[in-house]
Backbone as CSV, one residue per row, in Angstrom:
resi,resn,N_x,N_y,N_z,CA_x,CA_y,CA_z,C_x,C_y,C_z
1,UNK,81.243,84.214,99.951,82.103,85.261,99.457,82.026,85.268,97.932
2,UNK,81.924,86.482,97.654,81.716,86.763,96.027,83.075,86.412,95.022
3,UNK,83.011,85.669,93.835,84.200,85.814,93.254,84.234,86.536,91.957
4,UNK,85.323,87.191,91.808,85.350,88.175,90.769,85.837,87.115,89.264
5,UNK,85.006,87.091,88.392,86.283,86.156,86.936,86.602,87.058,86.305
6,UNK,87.330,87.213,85.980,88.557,87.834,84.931,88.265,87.799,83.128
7,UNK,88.456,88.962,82.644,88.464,88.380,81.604,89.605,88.445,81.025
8,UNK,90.105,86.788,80.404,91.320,86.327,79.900,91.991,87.343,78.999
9,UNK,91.689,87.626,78.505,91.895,88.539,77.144,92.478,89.743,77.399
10,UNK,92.789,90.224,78.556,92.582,91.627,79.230,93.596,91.285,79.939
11,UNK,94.920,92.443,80.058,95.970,92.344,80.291,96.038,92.708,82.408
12,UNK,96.102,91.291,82.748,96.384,91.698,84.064,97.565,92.541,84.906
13,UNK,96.838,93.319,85.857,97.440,94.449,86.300,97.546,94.630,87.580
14,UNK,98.435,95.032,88.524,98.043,95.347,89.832,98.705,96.445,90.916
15,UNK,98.072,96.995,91.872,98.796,97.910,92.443,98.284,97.601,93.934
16,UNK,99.490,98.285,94.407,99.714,98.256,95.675,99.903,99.377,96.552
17,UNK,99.012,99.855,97.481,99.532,101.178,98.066,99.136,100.996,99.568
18,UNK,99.651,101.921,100.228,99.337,102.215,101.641,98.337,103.478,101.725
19,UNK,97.715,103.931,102.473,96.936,105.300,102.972,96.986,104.741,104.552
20,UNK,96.576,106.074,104.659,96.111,106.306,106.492,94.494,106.348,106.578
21,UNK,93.887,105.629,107.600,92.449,105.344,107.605,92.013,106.895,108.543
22,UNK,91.212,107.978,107.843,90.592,109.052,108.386,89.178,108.900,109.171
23,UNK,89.432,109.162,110.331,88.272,109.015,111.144,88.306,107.730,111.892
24,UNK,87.093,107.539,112.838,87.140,106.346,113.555,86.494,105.262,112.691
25,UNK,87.222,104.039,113.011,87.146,102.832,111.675,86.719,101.987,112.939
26,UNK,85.547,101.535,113.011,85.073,100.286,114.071,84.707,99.526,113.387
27,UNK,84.489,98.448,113.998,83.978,96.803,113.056,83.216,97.050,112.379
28,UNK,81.911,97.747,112.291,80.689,97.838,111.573,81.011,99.022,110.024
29,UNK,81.965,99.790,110.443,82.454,100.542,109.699,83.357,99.677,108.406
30,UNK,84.305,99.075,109.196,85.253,98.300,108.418,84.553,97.150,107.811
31,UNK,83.812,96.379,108.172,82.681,95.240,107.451,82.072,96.308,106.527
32,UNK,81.282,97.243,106.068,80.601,97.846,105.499,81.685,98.045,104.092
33,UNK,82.892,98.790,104.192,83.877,98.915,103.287,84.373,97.630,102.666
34,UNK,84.142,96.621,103.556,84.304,95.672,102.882,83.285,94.642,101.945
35,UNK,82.406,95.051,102.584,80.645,94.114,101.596,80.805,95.240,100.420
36,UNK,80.923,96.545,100.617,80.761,97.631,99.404,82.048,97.410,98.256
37,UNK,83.171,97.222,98.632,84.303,96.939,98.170,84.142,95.660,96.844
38,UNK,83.663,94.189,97.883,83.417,93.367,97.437,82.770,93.247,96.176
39,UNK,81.655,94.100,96.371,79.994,93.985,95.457,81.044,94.819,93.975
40,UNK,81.608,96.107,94.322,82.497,96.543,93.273,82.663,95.852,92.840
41,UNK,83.923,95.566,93.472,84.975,94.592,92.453,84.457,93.483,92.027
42,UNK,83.349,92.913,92.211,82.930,91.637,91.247,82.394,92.395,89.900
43,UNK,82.390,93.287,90.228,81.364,93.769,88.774,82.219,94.296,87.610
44,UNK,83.442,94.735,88.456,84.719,95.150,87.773,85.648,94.259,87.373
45,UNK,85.244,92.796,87.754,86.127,91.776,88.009,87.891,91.921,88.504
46,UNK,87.648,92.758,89.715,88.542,92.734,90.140,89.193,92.090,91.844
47,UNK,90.025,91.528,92.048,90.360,91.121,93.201,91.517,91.270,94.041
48,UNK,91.414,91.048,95.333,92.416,91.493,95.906,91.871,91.447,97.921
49,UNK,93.254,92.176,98.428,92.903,92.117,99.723,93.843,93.543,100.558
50,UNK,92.347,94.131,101.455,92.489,94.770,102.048,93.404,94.578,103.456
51,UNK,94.513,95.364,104.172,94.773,95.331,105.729,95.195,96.511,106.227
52,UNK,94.168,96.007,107.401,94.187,97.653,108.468,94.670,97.091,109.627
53,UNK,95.416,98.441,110.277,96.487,98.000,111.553,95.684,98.888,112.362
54,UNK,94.141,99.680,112.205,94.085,100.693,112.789,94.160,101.590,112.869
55,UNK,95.455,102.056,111.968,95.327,103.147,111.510,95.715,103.440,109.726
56,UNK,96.445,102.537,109.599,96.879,102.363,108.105,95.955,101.204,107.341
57,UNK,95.931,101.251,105.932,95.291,100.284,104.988,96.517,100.193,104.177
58,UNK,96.403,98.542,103.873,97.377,98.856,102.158,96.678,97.712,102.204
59,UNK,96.931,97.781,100.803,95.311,97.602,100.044,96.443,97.144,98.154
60,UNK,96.012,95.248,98.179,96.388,95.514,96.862,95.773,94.902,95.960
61,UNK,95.302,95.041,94.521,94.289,95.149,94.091,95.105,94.327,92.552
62,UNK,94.097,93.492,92.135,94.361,92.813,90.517,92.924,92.526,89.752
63,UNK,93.559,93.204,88.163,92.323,92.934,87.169,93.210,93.866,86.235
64,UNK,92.033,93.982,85.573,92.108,94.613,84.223,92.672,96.204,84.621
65,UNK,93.449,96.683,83.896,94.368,97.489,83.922,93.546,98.813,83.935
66,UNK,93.027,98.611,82.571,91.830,100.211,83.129,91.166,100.275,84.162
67,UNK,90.757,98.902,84.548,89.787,99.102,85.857,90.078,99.573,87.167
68,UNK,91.856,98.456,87.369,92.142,98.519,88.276,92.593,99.951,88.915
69,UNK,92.995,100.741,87.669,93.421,101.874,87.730,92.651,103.236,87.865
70,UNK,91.358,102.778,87.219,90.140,103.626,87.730,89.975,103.330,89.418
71,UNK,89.841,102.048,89.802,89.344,102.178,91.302,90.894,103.105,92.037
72,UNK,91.979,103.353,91.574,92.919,103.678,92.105,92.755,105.367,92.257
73,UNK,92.247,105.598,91.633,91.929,106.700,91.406,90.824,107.306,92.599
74,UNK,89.939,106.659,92.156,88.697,106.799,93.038,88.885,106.694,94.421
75,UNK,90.284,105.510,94.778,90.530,105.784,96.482,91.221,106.615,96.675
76,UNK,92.177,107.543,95.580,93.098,108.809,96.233,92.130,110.125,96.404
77,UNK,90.617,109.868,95.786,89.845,111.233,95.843,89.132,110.618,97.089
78,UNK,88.660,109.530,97.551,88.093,109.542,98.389,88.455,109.821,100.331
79,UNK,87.509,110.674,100.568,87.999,111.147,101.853,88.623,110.192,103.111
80,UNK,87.566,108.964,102.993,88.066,108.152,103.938,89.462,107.880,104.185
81,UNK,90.235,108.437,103.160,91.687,107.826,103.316,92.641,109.197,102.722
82,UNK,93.870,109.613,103.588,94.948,110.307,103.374,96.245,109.869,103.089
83,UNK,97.151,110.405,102.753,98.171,110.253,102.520,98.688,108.625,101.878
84,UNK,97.543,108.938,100.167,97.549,107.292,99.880,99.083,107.447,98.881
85,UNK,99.627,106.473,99.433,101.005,106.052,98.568,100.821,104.862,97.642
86,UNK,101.201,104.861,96.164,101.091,103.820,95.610,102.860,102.870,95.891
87,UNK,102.705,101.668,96.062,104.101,101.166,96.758,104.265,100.348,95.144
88,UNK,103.391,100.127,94.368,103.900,99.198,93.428,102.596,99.026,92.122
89,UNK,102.904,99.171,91.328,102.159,98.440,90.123,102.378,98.159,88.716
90,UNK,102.126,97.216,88.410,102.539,96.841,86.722,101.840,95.531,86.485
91,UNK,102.168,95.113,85.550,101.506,94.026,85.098,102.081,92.399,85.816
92,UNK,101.147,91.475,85.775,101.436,90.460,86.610,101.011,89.337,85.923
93,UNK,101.655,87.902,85.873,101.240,86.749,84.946,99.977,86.354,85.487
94,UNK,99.741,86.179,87.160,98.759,85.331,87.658,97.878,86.175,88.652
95,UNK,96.854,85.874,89.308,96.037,85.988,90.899,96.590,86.144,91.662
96,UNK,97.237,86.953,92.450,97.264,86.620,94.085,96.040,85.984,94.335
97,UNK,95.516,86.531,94.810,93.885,86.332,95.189,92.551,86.585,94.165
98,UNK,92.872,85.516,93.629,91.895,84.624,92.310,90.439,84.520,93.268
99,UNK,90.859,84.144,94.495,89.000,83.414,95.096,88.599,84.816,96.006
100,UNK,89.359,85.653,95.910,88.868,86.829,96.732,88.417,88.338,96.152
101,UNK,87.269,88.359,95.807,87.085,90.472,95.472,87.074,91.207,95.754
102,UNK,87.224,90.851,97.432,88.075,91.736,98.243,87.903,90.868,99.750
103,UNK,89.175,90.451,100.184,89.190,90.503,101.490,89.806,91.200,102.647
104,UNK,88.929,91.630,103.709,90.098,92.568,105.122,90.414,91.648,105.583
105,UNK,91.733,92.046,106.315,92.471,91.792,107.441,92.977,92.336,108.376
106,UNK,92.192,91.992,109.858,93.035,93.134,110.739,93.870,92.614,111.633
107,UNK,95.020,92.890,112.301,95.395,92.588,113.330,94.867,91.035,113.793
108,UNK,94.112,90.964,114.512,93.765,90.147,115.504,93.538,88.564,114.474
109,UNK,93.979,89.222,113.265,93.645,87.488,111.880,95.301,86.958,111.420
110,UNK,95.717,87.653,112.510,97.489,87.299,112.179,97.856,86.708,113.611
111,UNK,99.132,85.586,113.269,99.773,85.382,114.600,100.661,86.474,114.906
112,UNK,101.080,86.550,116.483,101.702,87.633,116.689,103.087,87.948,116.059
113,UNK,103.665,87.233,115.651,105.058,87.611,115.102,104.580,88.653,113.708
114,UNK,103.791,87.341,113.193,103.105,88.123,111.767,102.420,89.725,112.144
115,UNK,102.085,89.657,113.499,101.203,90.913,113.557,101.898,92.099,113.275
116,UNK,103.732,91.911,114.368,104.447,92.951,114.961,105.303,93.293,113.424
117,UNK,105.661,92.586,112.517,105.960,92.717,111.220,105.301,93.384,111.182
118,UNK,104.122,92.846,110.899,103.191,93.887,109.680,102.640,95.849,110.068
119,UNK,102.613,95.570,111.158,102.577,96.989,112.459,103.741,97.776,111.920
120,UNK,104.597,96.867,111.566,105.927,97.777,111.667,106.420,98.279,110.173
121,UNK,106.095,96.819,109.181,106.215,97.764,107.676,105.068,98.495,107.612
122,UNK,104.099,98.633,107.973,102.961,99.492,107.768,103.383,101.085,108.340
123,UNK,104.290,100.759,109.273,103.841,102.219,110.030,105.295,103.092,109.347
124,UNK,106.394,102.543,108.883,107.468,102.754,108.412,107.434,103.591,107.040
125,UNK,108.429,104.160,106.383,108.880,104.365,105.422,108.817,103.689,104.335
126,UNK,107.006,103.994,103.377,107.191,103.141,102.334,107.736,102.789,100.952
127,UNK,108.530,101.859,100.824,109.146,101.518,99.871,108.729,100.546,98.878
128,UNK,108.780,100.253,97.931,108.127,99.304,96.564,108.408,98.049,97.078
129,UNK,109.692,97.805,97.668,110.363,96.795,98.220,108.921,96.246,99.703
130,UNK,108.428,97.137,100.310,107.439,96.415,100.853,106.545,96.001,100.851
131,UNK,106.254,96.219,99.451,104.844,94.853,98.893,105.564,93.558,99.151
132,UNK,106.361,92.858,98.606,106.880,91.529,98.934,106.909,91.383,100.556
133,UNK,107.245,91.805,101.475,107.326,91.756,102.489,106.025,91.838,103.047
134,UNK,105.062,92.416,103.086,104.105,92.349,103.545,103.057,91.397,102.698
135,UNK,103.192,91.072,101.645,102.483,89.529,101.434,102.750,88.516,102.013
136,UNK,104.736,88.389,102.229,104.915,87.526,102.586,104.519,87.517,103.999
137,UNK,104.144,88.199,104.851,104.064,88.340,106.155,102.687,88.004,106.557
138,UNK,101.704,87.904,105.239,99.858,87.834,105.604,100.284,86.478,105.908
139,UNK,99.722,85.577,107.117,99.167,84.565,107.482,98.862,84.318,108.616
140,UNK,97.405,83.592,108.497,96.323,83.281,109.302,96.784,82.634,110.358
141,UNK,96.214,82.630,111.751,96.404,82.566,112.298,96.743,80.557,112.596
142,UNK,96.357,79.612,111.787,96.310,78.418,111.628,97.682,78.147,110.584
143,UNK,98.125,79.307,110.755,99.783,79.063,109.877,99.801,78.786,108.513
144,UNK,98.246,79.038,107.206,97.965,78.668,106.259,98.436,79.867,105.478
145,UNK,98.815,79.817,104.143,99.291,80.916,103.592,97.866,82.079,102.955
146,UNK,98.145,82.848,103.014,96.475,83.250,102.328,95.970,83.316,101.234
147,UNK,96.837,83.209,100.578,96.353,82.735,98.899,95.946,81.173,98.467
């Protein structure tokens, strides 16, 4: 897995949004968005982690402020995805996900409690208030936190 470095100097930034995934999203589809994603954001040095329920993505993203905000851009024009909501962004002291330039998560990489949470802030009424909640809710199925 590719890692994105940062440059220190450069005021870290991050956002958080939901969209709806347009069209049919199968494994080969969703791996592809994610090797393409990846290869980006190392070059942008940016990182972060993707999750799809199937039908929704939220998707949250850290780096450099122009950058991060250019790729933000680039996913509200892009077709693959509708009704993208930004749930949160501003500046941040540290990494979430320092070792990741982009990782997915679907369903079946959560235990089930974690799953039916996350199904459920995803499919709900989004609020700023559910970035915290849905970080806190990512973990692997070995009960490890994901950061």
């Amino acid at each position: 897995m590719a890692i994105a470095v940062l440059d220190t100097r450069a005021m870290l930034w991050h956002i958080g949004y939901v969209s709806v995934g347009e069209g049919e999203w199968n494994s080969q589809r969703l791996a592809e968005l994610e090797a393409q994603a990846a290869k980006n954001n190392v070059s942008d040095s940016i990182t972060g982690l993707l999750v799809f329920d199937g039908t929704h993505f939220f998707q949250y993203l850290e780096g450099d402020k122009e950058k991060v905000e250019a790729l933000y851009s680039r996913i509200e024009a892009d077709d693959r995805h509708s009704s993208v909501t930004m749930l949160s962004s501003g500046e941040v002291s540290s990494q979430l996900f320092a070792r990741w330039a982009m990782k997915l998560f679907l369903p079946e990489d959560f235990n089930m409690d974690d799953r039916l949470h996350i199904l459920d802030l995803l499919s709900q009424k989004h609020e700023k208030e559910s970035i915290p909640q849905i970080l806190g809710a990512l973990t692997i199925r070995n009960e490890q936190p994901i950061n």
